[in-house]
C-alpha positions as CSV (number, residue, x, y, z in Angstrom):
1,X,0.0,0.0,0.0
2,X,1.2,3.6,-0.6
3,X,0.1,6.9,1.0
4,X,1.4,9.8,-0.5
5,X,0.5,13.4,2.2
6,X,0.6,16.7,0.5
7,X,-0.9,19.8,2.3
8,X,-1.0,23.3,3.1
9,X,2.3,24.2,5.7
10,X,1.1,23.2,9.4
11,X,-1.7,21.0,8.2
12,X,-0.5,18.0,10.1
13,X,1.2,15.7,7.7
14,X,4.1,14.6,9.6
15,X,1.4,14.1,12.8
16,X,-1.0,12.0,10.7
17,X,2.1,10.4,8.8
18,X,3.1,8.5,12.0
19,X,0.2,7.6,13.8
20,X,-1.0,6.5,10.2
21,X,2.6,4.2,10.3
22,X,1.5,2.7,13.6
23,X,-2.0,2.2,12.6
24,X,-0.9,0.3,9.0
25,X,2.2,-0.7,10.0
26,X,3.8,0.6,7.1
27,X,7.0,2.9,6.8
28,X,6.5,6.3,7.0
29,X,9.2,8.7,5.2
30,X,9.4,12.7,5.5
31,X,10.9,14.2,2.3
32,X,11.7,17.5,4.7
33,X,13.7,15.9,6.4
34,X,15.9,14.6,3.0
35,X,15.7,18.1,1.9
36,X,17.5,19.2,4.4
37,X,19.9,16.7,4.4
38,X,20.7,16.9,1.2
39,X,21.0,20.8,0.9
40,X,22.9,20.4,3.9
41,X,21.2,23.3,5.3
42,X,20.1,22.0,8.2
43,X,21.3,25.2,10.5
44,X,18.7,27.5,8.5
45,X,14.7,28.3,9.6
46,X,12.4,26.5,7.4
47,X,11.9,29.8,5.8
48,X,15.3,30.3,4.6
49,X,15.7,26.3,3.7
50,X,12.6,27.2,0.8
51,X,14.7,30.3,0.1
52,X,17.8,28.8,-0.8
53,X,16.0,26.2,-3.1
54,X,15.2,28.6,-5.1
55,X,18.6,29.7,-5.8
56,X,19.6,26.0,-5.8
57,X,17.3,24.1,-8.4
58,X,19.3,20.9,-7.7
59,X,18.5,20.3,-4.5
60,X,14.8,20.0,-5.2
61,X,16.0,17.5,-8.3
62,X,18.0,15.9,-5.8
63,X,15.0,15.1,-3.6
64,X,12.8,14.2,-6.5
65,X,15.4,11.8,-7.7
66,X,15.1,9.9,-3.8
67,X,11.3,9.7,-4.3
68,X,11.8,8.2,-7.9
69,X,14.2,5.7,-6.4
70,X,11.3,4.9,-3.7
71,X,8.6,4.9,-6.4
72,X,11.0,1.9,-8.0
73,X,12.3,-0.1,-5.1
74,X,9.5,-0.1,-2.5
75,X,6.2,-1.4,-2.6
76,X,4.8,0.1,1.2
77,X,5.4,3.5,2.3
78,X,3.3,6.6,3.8
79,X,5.2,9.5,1.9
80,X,4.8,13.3,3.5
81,X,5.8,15.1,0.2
82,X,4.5,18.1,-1.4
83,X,5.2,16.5,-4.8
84,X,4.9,13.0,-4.4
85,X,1.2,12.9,-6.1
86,X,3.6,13.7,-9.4
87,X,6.2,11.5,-9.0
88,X,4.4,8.5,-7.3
89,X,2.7,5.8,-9.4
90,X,-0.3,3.9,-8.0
91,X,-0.4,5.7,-4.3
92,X,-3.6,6.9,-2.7
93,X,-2.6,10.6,-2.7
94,X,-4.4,12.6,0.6
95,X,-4.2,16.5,0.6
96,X,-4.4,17.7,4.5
97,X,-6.2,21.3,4.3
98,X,-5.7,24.1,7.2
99,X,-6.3,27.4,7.6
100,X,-3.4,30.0,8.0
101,X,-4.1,31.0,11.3
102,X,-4.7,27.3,12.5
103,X,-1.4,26.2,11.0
104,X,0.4,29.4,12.6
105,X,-1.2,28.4,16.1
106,X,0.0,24.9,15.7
107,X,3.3,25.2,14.7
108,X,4.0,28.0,17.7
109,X,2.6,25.2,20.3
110,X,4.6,22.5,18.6
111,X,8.5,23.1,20.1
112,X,10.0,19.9,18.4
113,X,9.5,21.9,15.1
114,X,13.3,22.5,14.3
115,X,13.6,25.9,12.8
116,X,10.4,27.0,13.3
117,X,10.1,29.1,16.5
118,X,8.3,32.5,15.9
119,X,8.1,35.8,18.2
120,X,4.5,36.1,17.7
121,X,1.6,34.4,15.7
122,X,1.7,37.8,13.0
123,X,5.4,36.7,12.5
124,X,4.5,33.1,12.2
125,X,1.6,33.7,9.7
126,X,4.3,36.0,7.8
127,X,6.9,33.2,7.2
128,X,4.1,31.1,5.9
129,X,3.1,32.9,3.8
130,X,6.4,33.4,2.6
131,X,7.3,29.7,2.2
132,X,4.1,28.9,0.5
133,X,4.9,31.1,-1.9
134,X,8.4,30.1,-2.4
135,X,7.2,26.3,-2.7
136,X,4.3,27.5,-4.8
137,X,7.0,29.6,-7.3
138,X,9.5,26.5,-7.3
139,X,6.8,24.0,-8.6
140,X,5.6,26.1,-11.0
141,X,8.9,26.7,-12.5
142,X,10.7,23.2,-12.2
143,X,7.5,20.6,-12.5
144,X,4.2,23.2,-14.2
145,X,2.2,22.4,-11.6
146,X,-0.1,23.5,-8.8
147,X,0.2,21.2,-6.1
148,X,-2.8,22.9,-4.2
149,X,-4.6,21.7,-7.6
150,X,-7.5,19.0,-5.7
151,X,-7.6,17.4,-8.5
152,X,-4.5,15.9,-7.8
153,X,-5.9,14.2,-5.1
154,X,-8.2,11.1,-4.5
155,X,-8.6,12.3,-0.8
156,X,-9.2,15.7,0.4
157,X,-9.7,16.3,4.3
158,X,-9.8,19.6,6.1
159,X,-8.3,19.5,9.2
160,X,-8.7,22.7,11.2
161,X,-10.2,21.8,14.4
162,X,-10.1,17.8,13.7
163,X,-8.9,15.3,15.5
164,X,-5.5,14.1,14.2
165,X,-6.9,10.4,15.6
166,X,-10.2,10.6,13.3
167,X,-8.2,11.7,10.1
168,X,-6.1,8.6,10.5
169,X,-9.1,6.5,10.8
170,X,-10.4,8.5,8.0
171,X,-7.7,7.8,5.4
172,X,-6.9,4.1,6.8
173,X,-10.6,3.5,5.8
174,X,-10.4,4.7,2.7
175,X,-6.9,3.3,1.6
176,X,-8.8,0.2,2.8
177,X,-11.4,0.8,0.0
178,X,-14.1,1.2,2.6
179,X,-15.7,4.4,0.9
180,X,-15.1,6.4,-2.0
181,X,-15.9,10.2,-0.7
182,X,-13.1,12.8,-1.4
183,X,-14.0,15.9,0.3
184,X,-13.8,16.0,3.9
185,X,-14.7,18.0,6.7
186,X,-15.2,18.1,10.5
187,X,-18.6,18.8,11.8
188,X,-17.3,21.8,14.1
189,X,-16.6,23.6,10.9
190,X,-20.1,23.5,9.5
191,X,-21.7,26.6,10.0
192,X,-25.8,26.4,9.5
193,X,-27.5,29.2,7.8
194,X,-30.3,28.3,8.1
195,X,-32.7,28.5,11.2
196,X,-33.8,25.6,13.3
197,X,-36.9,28.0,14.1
198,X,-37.5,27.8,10.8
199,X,-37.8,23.9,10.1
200,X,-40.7,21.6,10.7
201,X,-40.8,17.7,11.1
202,X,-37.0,17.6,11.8
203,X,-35.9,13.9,11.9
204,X,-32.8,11.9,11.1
205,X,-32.2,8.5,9.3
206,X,-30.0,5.7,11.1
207,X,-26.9,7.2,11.7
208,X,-25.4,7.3,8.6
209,X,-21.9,5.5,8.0
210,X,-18.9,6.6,5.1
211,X,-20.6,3.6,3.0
212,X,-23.8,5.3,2.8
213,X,-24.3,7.6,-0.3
214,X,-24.6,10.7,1.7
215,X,-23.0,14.3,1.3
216,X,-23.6,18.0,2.7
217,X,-23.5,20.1,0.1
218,X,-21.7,23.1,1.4
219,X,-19.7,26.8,0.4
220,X,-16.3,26.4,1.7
221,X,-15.0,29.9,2.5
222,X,-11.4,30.1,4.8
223,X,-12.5,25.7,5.6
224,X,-15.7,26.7,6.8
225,X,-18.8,25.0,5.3
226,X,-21.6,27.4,4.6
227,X,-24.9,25.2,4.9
228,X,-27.9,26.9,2.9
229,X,-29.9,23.4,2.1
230,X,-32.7,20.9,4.0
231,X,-32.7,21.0,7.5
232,X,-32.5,17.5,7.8
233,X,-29.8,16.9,5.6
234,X,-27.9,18.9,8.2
235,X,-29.4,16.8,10.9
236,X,-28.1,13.9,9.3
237,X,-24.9,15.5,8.9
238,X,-24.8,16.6,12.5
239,X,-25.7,12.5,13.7
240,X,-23.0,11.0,11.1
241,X,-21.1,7.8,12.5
242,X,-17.6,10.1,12.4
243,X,-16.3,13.5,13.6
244,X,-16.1,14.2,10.0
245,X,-18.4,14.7,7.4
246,X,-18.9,14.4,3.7
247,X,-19.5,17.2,1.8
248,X,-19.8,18.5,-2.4
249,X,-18.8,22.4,-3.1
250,X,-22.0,24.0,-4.2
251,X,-22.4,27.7,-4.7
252,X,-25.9,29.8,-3.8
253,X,-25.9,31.8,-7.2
254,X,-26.9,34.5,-5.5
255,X,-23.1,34.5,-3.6
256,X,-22.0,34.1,-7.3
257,X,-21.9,37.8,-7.5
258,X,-18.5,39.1,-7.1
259,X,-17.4,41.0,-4.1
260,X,-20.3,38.9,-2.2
261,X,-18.8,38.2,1.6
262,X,-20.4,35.8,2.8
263,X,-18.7,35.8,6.4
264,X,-19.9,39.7,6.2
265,X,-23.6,37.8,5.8
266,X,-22.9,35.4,8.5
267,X,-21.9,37.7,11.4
268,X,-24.8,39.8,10.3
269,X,-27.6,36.9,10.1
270,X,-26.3,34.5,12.5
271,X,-26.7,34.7,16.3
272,X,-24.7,33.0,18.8
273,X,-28.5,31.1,19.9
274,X,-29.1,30.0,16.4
275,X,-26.1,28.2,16.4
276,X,-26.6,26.8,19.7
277,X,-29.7,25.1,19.0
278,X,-28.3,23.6,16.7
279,X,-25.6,22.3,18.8
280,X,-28.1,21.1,20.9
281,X,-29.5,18.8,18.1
282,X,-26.2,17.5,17.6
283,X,-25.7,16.1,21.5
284,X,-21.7,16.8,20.6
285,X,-20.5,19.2,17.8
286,X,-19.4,22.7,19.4
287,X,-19.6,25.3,15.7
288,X,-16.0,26.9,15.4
289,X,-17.7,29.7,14.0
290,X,-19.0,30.7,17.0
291,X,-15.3,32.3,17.8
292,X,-15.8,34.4,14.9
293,X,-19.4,35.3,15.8
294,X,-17.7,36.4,19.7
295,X,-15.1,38.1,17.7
296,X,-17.7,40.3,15.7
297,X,-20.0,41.1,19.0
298,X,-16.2,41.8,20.7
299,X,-16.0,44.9,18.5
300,X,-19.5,45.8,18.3
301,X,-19.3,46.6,22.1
């Protein structure tokens, strides 16, 4: 079996990467770590490490050469490569998904990160920016690709305020050919817009399972999931068997419109009560988007 992880920075590959090991007992390899090794840069920050790539085209082609050797002489790994989806033949390739400001808050709790220790979370979010766009630029250049391109990807989980645990059941499942949904995301990050004052005759099937043909359809703004649809598809949703949830990307056409913010809509619509009743449905999901909703009544007083 072979898992290649690709991701946004901070999305939790190397986390997921082992305890997916463990759980398969397969070998998992990080391709950061041979970068570094074979730049021999070691004693840079992770920003300067993407810097100096640039500069230095043949460490990346040194690094791509490793995975090609892999893709030839072993039949089991769990690869944590941005590029491995391109160089890989016959892996189940998994994009990990995370927010900017999640990622920045993770890597500034996370002190065995070597070369990544920030003053702040503004300088933190600044330097991933930075590499992302420095990763972004190489890939472009050396390979014509976009490796943030889903369609790369048979499995596509967002991971911003998911348990690390539930992914790796997640993707062990699916490498295991127990369901076939791509898009992923956890419950908390659903954000109803759509009144439970509003619904009649609310009711929910047996507690559906991955193997059950069912979705959300959602907007996904900043990896939150804009519900506008039935209310008991979301109460379905809400009573799935996992933390995580299907979903398909569906735009309301009347967000079509461009400039339309619909997080501008949300603070104005939502209230902190209309989220809790839903969460009172649920029995367990606490919305994430109730931070933002605390944020926006913050400044308002």
């Amino acid at each position: 079996m072979r898992i290649t992880l690709s991701g946004n920075l901070g999305s939790g590959k190397s986390t997921i990467g082992v305890r997916l090991s463990e759980r398969l007992n397969i070998p998992y390899i990080s391709t950061g770590r041979i970068f570094r090794e074979i730049g021999h840069i070691s004693n840079l920050t992770a920003l300067q490490t993407n810097l100096a790539a640039e500069d230095n085209a043949e460490i990346d082609f040194a690094v791509d050469n490793k995975i090609k050797e892999l893709d030839q002489t072993t039949s089991d790994f769990i690869l944590d490569s941005r590029m491995a989806w391109h160089f890989v033949h016959g892996a189940i390739n998994v994009f990990l998904s995370v927010e900017p400001e999640t990622a920045a808050a993770r890597i500034m709790g996370d002190p065995t990160r070597s070369g990544e220790a920030y003053a702040d979370a503004h300088t933190a979010l600044e330097s991933l920016r930075r590499r992302r766009e420095s990763e972004n630029k190489r890939y472009r250049i050396l390979y014509g690709v976009d490796s943030d391109d889903i369609n790369n990807y048979q499995l596509v989980i967002i991971t911003d305020d998911a348990d690390p645990d539930d992914i790796v059941t997640l993707i062990a499942d699916f490498a295991k050919k127990k369901y076939k949904h791509k898009l992923w995301i956890p419950k908390t990050r659903v954000v109803p817009m759509i009144s439970i004052r509003d619904a009649s005759g609310l009711s929910f099937a047996a507690r559906l399972t991955p193997a059950d043909p069912f979705f959300l359809r959602l907007c996904v703004k900043r990896n939150f999931g804009f519900f506008f649809g039935n209310a008991n598809d979301l109460v379905n949703a809400l009573h799935f068997a996992l933390k995580l949830i299907p979903y398909a990307c569906e735009v309301p056409p009347f967000l079509s419109k461009p400039g339309y913010d619909i997080f501008k809509l949300a603070r104005e619509t939502l209230r902190p009560s209309d989220l809790y009743d839903w969460e009172e449905i649920s029995g367990d999901v606490e919305f994430a988007f109730s931070r933002q909703l605390m944020k926006t009544n913050a400044r308002a007083n």
